[in-house]
N, C-alpha and C positions, 0 to 999 in steps of 0.2 A: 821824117827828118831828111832834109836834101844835105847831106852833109859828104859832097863828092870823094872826098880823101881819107873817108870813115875807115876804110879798110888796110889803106897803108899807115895812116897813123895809128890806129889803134887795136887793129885785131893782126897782123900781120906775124904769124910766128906765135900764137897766142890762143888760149883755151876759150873759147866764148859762149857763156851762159849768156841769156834772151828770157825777159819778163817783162811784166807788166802788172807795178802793184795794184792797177784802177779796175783790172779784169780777171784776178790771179787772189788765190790765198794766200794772203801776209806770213800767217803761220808756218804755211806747207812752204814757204822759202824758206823761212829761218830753219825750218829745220834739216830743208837740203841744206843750203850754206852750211849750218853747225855741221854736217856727215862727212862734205866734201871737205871742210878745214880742217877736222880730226884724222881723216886719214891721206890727204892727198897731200903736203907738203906743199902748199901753197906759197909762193916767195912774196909776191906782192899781186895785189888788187884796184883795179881801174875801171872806176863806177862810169860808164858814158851814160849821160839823162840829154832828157831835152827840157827847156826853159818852160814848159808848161806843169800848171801843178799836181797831176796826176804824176809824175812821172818821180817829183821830188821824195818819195815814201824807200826809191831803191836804197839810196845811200844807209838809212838808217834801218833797212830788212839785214843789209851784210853786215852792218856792224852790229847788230842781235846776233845772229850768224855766229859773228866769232865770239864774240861774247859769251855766249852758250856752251861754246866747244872748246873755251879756254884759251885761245888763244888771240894773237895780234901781230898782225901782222901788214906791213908797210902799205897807205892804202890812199887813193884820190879820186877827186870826182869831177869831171869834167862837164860843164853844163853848155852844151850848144843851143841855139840860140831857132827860134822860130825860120830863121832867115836863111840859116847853116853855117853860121860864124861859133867860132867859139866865144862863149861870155867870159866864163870864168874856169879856173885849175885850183884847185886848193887840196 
């Protein structure tokens, strides 16, 4: 991802977990995610993907995640774009 401003818009001052559901066990996230939501007091959560469809599987690993661990908590997913544009925020 050439995405130049990556790290001051969105990791800056911020916890940053790193996957890859295409090479990674789905499971073995959900169930970190469920571990780190039960005990770490998470405020809110901010999925960055890139536009390709390998990558689309993260958003709905965290939200099993919390799901699992009971809770919900305030959450977006920002999709950049092959190019390093942002597409979409939702």
């Amino acid at each position: 991802m050439a995405f130049p401003s990556l790290h001051q818009e969105f990791l800056d001052g911020k916890v940053v977990m790193l996957g890859c559901p295409k090479f990674d066990d789905a499971q073995d996230y959900i169930n970190r995610f469920a571990a780190i939501f039960e005990t770490a007091g998470i405020k809110s959560v901010t999925t960055v993907v890139m536009e390709v469809p390998c990558c689309s599987g993260l958003p709905t690993i965290v939200k099993k995640g919390m799901e699992k661990a009971g809770v919900q908590v305030p959450s977006q997913q920002v999709t950049i774009g092959t190019r390093g544009e942002i597409l979409e925020t939702r």
